[in-house]
SETIKE-785950 format. One record per atom (N, C-alpha, C, O): x, y, z; residue number from 0; chain; atom name; residue in one letter. Coordinates in pm, 1 decimal, padded with zeros to 6 digits. Layout:
@X = X&Y = Y&Z = Z&pos = NUM&unit = A&site = CA&code = A
...
REM end
This chain:
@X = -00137.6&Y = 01033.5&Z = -00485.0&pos = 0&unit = A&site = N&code = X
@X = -00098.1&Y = 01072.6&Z = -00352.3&pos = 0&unit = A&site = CA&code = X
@X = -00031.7&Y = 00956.1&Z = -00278.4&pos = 0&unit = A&site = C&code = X
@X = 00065.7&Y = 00977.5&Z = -00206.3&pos = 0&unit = A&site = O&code = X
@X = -00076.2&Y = 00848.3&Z = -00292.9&pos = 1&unit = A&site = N&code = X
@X = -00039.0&Y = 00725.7&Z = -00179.2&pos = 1&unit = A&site = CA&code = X
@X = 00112.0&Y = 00646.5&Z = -00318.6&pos = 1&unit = A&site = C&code = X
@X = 00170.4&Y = 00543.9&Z = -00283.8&pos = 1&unit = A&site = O&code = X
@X = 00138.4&Y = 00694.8&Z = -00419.5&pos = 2&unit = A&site = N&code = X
@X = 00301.9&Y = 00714.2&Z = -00508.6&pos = 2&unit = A&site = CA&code = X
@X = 00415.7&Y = 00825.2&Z = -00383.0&pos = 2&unit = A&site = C&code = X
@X = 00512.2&Y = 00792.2&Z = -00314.1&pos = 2&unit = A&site = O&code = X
@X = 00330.1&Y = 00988.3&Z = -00404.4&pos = 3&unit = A&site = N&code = X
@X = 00397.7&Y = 01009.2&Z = -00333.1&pos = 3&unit = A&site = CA&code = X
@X = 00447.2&Y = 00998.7&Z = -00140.7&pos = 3&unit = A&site = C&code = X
@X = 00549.3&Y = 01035.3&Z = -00082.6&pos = 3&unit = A&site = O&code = X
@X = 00336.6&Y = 00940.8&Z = -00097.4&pos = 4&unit = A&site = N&code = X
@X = 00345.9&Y = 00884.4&Z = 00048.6&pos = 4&unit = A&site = CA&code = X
@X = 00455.7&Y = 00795.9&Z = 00047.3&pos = 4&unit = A&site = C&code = X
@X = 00550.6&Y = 00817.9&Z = 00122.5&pos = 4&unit = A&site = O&code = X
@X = 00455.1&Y = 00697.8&Z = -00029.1&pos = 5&unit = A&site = N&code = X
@X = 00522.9&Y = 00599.5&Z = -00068.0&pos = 5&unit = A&site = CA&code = X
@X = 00688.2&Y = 00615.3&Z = -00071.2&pos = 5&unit = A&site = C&code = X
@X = 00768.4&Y = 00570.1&Z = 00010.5&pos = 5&unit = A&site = O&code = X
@X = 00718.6&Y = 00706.3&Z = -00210.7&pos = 6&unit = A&site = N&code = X
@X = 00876.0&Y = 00790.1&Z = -00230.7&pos = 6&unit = A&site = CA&code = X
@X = 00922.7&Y = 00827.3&Z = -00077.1&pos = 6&unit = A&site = C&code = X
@X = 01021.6&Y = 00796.1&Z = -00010.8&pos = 6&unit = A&site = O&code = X
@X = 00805.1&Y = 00909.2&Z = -00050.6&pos = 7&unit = A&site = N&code = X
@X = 00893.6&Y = 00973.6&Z = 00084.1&pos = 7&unit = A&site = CA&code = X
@X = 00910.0&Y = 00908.8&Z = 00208.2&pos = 7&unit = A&site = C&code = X
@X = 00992.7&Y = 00945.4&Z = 00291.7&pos = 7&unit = A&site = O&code = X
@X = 00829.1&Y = 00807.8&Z = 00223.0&pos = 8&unit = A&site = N&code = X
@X = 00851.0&Y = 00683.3&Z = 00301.4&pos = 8&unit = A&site = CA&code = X
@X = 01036.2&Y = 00604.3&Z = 00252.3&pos = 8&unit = A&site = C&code = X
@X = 01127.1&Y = 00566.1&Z = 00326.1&pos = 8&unit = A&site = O&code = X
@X = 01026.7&Y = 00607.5&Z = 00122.4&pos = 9&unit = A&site = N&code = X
@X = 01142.2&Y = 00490.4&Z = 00114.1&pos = 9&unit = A&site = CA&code = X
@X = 01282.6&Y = 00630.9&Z = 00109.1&pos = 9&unit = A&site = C&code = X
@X = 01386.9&Y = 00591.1&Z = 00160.9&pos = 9&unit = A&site = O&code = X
@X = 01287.1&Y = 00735.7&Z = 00070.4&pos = 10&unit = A&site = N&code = X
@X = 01398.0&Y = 00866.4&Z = 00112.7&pos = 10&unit = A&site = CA&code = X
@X = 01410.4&Y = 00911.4&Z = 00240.2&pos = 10&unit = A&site = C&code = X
@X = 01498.6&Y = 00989.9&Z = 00275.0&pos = 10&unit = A&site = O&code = X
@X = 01298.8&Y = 00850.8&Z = 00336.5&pos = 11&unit = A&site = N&code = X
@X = 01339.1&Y = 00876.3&Z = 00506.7&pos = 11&unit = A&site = CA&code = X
@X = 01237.5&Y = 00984.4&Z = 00562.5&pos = 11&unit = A&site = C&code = X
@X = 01232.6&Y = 01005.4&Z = 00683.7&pos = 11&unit = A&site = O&code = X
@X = 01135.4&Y = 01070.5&Z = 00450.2&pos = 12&unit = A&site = N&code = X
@X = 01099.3&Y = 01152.6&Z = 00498.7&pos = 12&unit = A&site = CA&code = X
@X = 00964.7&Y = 01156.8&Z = 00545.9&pos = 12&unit = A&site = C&code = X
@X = 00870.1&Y = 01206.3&Z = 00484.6&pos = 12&unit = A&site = O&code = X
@X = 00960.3&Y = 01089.0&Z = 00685.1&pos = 13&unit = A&site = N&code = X
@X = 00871.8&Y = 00973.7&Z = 00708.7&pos = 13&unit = A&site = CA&code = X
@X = 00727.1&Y = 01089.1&Z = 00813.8&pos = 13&unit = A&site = C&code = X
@X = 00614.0&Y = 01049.3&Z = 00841.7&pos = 13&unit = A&site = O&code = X
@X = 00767.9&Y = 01185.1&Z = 00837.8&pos = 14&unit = A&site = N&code = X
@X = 00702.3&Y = 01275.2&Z = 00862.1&pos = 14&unit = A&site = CA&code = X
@X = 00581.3&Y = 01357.6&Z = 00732.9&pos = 14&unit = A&site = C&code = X
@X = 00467.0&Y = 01399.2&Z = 00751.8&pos = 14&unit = A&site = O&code = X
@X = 00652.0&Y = 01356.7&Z = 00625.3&pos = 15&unit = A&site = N&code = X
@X = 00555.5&Y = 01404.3&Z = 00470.7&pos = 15&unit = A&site = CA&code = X
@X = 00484.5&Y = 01274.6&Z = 00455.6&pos = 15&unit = A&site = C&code = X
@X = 00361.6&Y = 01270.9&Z = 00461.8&pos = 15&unit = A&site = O&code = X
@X = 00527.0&Y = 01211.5&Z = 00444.0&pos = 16&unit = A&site = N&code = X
@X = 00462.1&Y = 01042.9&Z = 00446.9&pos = 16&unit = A&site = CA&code = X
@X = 00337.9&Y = 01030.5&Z = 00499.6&pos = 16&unit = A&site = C&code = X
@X = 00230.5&Y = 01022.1&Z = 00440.0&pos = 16&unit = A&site = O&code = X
@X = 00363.0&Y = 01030.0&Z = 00627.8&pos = 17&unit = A&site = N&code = X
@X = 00238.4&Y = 01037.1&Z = 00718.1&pos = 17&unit = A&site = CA&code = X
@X = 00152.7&Y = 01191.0&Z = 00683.7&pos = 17&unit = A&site = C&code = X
@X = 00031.0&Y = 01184.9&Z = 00701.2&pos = 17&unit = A&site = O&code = X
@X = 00186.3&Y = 01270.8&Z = 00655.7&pos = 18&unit = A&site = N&code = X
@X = 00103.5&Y = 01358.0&Z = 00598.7&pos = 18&unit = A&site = CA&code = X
@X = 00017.8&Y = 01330.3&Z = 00514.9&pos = 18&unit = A&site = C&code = X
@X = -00100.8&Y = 01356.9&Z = 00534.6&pos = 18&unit = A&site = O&code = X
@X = 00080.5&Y = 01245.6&Z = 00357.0&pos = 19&unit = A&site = N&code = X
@X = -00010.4&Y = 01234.5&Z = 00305.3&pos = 19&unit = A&site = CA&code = X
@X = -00085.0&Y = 01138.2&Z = 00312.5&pos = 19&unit = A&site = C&code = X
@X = -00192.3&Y = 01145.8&Z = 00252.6&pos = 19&unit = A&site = O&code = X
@X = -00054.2&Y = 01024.1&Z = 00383.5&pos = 20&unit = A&site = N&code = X
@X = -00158.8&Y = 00945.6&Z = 00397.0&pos = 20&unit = A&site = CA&code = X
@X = -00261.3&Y = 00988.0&Z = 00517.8&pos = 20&unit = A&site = C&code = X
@X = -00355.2&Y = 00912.6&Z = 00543.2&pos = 20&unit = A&site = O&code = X
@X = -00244.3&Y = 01098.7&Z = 00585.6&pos = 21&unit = A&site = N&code = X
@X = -00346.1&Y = 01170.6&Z = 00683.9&pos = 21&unit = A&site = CA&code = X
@X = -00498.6&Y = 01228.6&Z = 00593.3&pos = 21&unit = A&site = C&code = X
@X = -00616.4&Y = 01232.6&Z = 00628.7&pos = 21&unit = A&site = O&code = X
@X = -00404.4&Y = 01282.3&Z = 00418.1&pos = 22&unit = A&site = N&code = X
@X = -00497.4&Y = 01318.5&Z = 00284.9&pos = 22&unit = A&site = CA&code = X
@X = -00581.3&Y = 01179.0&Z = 00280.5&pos = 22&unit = A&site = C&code = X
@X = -00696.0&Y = 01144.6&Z = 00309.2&pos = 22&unit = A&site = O&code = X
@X = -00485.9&Y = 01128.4&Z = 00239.2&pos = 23&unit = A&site = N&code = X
@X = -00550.7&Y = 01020.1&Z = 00147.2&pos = 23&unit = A&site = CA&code = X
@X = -00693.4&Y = 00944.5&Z = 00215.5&pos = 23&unit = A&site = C&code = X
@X = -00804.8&Y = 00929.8&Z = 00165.4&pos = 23&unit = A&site = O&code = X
@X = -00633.8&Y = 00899.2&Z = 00366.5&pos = 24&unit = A&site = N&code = X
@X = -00765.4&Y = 00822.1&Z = 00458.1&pos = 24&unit = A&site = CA&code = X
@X = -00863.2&Y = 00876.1&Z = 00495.5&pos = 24&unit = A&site = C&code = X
@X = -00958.4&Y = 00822.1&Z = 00551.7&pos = 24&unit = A&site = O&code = X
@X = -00844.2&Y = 01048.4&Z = 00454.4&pos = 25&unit = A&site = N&code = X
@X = -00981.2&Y = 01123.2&Z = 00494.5&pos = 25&unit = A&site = CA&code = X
@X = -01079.6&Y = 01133.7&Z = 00366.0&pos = 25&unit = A&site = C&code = X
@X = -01178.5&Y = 01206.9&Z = 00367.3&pos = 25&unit = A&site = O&code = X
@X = -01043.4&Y = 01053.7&Z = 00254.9&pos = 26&unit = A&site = N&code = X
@X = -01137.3&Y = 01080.0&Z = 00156.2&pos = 26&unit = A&site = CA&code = X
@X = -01134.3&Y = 00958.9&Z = 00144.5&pos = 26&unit = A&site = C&code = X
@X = -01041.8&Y = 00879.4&Z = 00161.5&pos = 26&unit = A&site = O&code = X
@X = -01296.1&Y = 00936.6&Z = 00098.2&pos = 27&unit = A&site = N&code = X
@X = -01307.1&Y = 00734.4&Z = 00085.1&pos = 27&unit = A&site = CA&code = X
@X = -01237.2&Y = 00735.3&Z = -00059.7&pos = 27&unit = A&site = C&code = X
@X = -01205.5&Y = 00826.1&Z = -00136.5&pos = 27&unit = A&site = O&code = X
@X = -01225.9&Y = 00583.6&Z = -00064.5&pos = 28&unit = A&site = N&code = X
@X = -01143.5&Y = 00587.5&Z = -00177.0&pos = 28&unit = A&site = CA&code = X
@X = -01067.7&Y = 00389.9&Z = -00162.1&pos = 28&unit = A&site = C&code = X
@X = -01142.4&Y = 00298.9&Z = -00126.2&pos = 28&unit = A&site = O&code = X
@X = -00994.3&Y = 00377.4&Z = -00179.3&pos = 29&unit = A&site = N&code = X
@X = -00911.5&Y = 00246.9&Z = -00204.4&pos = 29&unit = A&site = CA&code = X
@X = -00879.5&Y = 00205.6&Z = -00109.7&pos = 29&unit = A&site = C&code = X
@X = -00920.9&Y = 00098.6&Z = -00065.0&pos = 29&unit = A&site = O&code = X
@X = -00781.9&Y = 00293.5&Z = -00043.9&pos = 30&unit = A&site = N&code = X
@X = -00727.4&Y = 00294.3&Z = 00073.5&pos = 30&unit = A&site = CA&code = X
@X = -00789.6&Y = 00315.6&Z = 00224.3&pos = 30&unit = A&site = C&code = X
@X = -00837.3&Y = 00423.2&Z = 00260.3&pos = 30&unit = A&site = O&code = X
@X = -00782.4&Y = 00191.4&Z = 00312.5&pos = 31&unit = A&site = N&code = X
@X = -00815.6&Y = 00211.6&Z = 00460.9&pos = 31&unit = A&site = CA&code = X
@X = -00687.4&Y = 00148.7&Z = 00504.5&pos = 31&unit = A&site = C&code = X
@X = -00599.3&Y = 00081.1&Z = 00451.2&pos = 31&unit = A&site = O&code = X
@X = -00717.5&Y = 00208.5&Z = 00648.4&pos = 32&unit = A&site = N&code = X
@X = -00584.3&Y = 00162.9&Z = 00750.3&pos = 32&unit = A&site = CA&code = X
@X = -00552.3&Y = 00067.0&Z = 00745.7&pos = 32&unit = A&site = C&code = X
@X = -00435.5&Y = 00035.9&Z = 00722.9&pos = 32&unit = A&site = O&code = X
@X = -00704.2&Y = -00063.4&Z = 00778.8&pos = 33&unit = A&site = N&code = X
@X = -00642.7&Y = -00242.3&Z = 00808.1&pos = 33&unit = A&site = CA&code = X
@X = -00559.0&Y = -00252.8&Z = 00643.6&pos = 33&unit = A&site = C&code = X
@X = -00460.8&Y = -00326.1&Z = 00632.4&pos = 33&unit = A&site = O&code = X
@X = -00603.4&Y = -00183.7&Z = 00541.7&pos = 34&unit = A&site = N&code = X
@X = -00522.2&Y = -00245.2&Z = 00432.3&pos = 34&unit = A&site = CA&code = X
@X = -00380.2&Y = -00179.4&Z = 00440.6&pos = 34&unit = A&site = C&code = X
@X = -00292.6&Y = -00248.1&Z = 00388.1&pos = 34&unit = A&site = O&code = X
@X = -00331.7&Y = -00040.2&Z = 00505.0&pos = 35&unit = A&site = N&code = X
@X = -00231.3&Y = -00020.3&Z = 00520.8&pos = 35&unit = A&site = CA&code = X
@X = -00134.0&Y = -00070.1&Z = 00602.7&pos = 35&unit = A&site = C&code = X
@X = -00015.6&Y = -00037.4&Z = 00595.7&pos = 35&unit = A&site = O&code = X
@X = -00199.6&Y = -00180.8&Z = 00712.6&pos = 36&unit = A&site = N&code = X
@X = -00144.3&Y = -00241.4&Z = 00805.8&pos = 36&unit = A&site = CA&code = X
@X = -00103.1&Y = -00299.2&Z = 00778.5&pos = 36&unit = A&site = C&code = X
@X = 00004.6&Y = -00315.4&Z = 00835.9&pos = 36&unit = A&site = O&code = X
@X = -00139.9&Y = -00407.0&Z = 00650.6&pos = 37&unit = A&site = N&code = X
@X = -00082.7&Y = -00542.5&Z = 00611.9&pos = 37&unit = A&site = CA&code = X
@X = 00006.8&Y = -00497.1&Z = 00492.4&pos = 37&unit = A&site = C&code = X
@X = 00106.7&Y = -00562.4&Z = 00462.5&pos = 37&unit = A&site = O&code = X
@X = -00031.3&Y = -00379.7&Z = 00421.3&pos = 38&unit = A&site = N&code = X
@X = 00084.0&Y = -00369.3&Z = 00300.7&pos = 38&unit = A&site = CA&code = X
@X = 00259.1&Y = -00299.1&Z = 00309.6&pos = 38&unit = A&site = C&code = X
@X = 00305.7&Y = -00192.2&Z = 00349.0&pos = 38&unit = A&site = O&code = X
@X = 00313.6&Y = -00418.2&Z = 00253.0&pos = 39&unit = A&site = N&code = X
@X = 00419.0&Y = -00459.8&Z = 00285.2&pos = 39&unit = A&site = CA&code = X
@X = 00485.4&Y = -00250.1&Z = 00249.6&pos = 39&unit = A&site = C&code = X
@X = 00573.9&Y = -00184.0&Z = 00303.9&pos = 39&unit = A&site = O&code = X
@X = 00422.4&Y = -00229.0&Z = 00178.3&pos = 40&unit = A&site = N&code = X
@X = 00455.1&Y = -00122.8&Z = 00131.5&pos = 40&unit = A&site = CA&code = X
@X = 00509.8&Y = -00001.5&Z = 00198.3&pos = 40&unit = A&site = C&code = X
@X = 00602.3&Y = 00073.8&Z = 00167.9&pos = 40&unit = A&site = O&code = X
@X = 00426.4&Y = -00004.1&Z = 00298.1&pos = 41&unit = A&site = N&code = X
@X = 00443.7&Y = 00072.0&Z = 00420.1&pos = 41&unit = A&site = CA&code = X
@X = 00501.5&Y = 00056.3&Z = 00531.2&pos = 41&unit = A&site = C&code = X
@X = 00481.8&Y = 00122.0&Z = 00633.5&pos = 41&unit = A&site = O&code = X
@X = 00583.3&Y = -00041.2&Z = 00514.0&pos = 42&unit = A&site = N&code = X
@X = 00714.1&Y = -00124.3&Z = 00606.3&pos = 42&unit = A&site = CA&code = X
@X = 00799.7&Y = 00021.8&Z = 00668.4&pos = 42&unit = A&site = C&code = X
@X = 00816.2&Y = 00042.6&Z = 00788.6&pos = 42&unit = A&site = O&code = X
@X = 00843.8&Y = 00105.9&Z = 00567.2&pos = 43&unit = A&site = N&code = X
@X = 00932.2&Y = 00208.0&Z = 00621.6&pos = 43&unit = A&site = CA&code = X
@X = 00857.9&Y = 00324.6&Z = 00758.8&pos = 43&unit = A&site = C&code = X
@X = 00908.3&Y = 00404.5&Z = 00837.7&pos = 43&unit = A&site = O&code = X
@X = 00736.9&Y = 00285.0&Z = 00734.0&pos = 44&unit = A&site = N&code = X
@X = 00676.8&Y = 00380.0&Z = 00833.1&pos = 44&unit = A&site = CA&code = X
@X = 00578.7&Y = 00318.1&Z = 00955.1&pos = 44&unit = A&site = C&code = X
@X = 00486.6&Y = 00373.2&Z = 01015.3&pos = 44&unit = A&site = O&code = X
@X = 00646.6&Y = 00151.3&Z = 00971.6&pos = 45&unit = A&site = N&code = X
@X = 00534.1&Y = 00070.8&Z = 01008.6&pos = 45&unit = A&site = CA&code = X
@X = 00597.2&Y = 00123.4&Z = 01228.2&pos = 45&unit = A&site = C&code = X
@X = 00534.5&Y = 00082.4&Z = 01325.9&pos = 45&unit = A&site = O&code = X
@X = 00696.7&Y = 00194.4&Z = 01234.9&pos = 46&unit = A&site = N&code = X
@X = 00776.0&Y = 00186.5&Z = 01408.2&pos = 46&unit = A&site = CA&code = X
@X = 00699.7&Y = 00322.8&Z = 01414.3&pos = 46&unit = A&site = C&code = X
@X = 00668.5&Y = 00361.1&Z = 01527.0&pos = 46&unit = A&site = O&code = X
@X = 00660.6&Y = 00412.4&Z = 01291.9&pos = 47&unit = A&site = N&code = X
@X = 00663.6&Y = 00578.8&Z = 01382.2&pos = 47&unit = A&site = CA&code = X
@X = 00558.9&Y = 00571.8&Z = 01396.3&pos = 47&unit = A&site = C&code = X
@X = 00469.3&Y = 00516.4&Z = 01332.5&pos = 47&unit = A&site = O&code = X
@X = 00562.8&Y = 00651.3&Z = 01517.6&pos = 48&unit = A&site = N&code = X
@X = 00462.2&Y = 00666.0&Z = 01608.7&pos = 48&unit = A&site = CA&code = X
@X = 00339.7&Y = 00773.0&Z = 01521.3&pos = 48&unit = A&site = C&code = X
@X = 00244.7&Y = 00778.0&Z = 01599.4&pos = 48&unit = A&site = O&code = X
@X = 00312.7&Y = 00838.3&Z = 01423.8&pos = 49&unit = A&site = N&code = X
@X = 00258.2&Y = 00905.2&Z = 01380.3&pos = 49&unit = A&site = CA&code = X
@X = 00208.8&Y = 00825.4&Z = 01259.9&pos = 49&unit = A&site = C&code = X
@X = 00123.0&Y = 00883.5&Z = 01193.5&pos = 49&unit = A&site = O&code = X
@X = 00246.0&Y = 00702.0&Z = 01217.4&pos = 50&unit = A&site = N&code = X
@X = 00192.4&Y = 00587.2&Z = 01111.4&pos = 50&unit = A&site = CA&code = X
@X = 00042.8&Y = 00495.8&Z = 01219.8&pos = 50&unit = A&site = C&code = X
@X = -00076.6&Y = 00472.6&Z = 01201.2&pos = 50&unit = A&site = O&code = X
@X = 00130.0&Y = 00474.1&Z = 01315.2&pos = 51&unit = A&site = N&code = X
@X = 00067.6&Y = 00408.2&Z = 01452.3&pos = 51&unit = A&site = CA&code = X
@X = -00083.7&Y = 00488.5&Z = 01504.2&pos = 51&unit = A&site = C&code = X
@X = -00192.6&Y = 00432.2&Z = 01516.4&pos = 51&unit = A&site = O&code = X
@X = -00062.6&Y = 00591.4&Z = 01522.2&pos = 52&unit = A&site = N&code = X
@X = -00181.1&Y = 00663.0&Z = 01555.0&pos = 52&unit = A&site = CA&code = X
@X = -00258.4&Y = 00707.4&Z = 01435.9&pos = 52&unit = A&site = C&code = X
@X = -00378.3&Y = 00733.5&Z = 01446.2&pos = 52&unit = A&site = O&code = X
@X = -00201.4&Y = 00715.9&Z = 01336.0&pos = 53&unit = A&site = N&code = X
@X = -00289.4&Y = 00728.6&Z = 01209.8&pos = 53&unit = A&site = CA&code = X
@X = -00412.1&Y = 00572.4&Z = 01180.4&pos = 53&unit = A&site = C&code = X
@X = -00518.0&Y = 00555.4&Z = 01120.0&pos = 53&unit = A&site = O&code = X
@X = -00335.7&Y = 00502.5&Z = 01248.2&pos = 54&unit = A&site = N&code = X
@X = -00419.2&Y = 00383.0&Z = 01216.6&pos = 54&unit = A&site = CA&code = X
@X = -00497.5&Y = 00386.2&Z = 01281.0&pos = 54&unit = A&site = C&code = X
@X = -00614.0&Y = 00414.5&Z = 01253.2&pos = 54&unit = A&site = O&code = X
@X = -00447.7&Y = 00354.4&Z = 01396.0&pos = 55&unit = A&site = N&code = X
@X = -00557.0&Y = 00373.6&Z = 01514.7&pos = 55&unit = A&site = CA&code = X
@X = -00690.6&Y = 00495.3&Z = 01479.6&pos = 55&unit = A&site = C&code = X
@X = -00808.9&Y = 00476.2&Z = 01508.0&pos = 55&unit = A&site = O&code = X
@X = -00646.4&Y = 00593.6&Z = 01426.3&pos = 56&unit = A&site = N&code = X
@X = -00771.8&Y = 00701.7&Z = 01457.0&pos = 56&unit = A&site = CA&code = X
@X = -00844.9&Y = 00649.6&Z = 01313.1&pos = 56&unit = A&site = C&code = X
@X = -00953.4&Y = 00703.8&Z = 01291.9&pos = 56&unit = A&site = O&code = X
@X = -00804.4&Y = 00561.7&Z = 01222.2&pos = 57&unit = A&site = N&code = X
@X = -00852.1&Y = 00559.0&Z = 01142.8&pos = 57&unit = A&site = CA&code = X
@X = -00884.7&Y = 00387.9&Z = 01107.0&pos = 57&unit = A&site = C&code = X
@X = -00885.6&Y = 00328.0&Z = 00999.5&pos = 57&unit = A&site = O&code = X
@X = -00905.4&Y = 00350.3&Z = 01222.2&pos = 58&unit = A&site = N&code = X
@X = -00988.1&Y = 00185.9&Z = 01214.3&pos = 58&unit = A&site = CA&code = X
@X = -01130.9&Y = 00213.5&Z = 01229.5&pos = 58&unit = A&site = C&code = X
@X = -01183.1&Y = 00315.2&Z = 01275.1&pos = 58&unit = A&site = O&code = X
@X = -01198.2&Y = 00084.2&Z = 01174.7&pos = 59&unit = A&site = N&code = X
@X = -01281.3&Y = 00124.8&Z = 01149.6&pos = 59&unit = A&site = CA&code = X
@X = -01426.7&Y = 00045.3&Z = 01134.8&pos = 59&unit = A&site = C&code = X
@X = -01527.8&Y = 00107.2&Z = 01101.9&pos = 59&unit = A&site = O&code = X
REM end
């Protein structure tokens, strides 16, 4: 899931993006926000406002 978050982050489609990482942070697992904050990875979705509040609701 966080492959395809990723693709659609770097093709622009930054709305599916944030979708699936809305999946991904609701099940424990690898991934938390502070680590999505710092990975460089997530650069394409680091201005929208729907990456932004995903973090936020999901610090922790």
């Amino acid at each position: 899931m966080s492959y395809r978050a990723h693709i659609y982050g770097l093709v622009g489609e930054l709305d599916a993006a944030i979708a699936q990482l809305e999946i991904l942070l609701s099940e424990p697992g690898y991934y938390t926000a502070a680590g999505m904050s710092l990975n460089p990875v997530w650069d394409p979705l680091r201005d929208h406002p729907g990456f932004q509040a995903l973090l936020v609701k999901n610090e922790g």
